[in-house]
VEXLUM-607637 format. One line per 8 residues: number of its first residue (from 1); their letters; for each residue x, y, z of C-alpha. Coordinates in Angstrom, 3 decimals. Example, Ala and Ser with C-alpha at 12.3 -4.5 7.8 and 13.67 -1.06 7.14 Angstrom:
REM residues 2
1> as> 12.300:-4.500:7.800; 13.670:-1.060:7.140;
REM end
This chain:
REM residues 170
1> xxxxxxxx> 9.620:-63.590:3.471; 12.104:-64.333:6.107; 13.449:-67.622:7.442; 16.419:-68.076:10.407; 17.492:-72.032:10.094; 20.100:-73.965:11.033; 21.545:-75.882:7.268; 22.194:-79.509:5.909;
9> xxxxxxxx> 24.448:-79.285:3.357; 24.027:-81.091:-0.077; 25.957:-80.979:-3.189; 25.150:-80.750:-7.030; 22.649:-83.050:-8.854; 20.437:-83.817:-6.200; 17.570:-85.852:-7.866; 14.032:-86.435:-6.995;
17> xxxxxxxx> 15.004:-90.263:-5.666; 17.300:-88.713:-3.247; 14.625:-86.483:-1.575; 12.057:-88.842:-1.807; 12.860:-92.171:-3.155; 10.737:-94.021:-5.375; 9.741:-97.133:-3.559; 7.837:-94.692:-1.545;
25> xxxxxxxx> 5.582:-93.049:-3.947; 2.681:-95.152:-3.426; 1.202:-92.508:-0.876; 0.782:-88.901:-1.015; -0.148:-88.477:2.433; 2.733:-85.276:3.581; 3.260:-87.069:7.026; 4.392:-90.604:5.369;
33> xxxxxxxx> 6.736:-88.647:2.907; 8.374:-86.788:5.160; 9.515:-89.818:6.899; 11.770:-90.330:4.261; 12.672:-87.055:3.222; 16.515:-86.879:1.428; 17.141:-90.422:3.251; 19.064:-91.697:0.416;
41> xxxxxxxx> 20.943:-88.694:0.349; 21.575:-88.778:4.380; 19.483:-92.213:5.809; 19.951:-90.257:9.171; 18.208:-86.608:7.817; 14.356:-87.668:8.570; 15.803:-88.063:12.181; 17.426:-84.911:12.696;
49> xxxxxxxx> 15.548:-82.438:10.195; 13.672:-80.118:12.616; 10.653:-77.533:12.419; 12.707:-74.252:10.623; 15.492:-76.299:8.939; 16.790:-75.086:5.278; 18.243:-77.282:2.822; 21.568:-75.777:1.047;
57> xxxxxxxx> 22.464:-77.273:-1.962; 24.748:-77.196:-5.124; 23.772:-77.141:-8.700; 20.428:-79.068:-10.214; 19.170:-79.716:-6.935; 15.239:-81.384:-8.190; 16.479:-83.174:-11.058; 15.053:-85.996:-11.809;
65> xxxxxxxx> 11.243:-87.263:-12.144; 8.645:-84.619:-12.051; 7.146:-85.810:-9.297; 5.323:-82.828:-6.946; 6.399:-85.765:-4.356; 9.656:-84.221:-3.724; 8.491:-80.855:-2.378; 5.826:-82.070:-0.426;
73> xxxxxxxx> 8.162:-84.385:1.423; 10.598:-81.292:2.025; 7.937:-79.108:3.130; 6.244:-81.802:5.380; 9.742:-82.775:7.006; 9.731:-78.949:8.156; 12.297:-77.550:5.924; 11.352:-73.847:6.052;
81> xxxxxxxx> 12.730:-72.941:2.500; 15.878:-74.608:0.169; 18.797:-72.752:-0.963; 20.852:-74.015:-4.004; 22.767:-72.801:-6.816; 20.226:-74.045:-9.698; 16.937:-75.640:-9.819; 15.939:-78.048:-12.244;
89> xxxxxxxx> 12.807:-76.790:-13.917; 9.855:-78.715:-12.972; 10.918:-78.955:-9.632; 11.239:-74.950:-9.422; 7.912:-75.101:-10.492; 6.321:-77.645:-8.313; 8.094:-76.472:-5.242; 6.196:-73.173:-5.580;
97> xxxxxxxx> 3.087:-74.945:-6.275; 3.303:-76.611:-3.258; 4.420:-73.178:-1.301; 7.823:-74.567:-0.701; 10.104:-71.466:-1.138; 13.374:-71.648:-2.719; 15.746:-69.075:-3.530; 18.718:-69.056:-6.077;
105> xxxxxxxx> 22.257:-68.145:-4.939; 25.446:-68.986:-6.183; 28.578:-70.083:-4.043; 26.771:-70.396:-0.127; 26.706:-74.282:-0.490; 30.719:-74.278:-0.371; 30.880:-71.698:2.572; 28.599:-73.932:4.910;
113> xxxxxxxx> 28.809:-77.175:6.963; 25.745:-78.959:8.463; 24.294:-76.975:11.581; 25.456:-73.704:10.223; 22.639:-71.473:10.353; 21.488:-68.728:7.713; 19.341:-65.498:7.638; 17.556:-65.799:4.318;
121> xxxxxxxx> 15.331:-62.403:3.860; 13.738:-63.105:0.544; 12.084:-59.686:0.312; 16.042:-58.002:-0.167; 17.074:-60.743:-1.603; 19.990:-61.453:0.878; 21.474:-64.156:2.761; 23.482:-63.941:5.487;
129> xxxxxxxx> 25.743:-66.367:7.717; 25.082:-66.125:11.286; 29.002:-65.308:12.955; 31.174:-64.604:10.023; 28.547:-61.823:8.473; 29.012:-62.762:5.042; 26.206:-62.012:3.020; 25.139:-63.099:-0.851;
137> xxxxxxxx> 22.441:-61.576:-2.907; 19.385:-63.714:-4.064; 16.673:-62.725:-6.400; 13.411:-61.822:-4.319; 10.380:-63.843:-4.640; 8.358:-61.744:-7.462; 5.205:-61.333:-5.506; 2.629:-63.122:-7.808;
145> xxxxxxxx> 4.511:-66.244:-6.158; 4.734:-65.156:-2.859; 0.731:-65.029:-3.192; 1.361:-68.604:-3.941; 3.470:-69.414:-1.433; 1.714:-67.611:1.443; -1.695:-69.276:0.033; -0.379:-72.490:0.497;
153> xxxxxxxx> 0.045:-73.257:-2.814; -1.170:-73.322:-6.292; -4.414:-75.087:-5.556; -5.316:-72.813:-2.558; -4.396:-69.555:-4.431; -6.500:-70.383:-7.639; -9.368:-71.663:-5.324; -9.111:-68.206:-2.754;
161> xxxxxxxx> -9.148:-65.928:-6.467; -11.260:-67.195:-8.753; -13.555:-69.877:-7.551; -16.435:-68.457:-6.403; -18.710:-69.350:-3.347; -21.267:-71.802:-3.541; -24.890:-69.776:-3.953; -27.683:-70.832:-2.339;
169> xx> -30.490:-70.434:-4.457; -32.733:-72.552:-2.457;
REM end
């Protein structure tokens, strides 16, 4: 898995009301989410999020409720995969069973500004900088949940494996 993006830049504790804020949890439709993807983080980041982007972040980024909300926004807004330097645990989990990728690497947060752009190539496990060539080491994607991710998630991977066709008997 490889993804070229240019970065917004977040910091530590980013909760699950930042990326999608509560008052609009009343749909689950991806398009409506996205809308107001990380707005109370940045009100102006629905507007200028594009197709490829990739969220950098701090420490605890997902904190919060354990809403599958949050990813599905992200995902829908375009973001092609997030970067931070933890995850909180049920959003790790929810992000890849909505086949948002994220990858774990200490210190890149601090070495970027918004419209930076990255080289994240999850099957060495690397990240570099575009310009400056500095690289950090992330843990691949074990490939169990790249299946996932390249399914399109948890639902779609489970259904592809194990459910079997409909016969017709008739």
């Amino acid at each position: 898995m490889k993804f070229t993006g240019r970065v917004w830049v977040f910091g530590d504790d980013v909760d699950t009301d930042q990326i999608i804020p509560a008052r609009y949890l009343t749909t689950s439709d991806p398009e409506a989410l996205a809308r107001h993807c990380m707005e109370d983080a940045d009100p102006s980041f629905p507007e200028k999020v594009r197709e490829g982007d990739i969220i950098v972040a701090g420490r605890n980024f997902g904190s919060g409720s354990s809403s599958e909300h949050a990813p599905i926004a992200i995902k829908a807004a375009g973001v092609a995969c997030v970067v931070a330097e933890s995850f909180a645990r049920i959003f790790f989990r929810n992000a890849f069973n909505m086949a948002l990728p994220i990858f774990v690497c200490e210190g890149l947060y601090k070495k970027l500004k918004d419209g930076d752009i990255i080289h994240v190539d999850g099957d060495k496990g690397e990240i570099t900088i575009e310009g400056g060539g500095e690289r950090f080491t992330v843990a691949p994607i074990p490939p169990f949940m790249q299946g996932l991710i390249q399914d399109g998630g948890l639902m779609a991977y489970v259904k592809k494996r194990f459910v079997s066709p409909k016969v017709n008997v008739g």
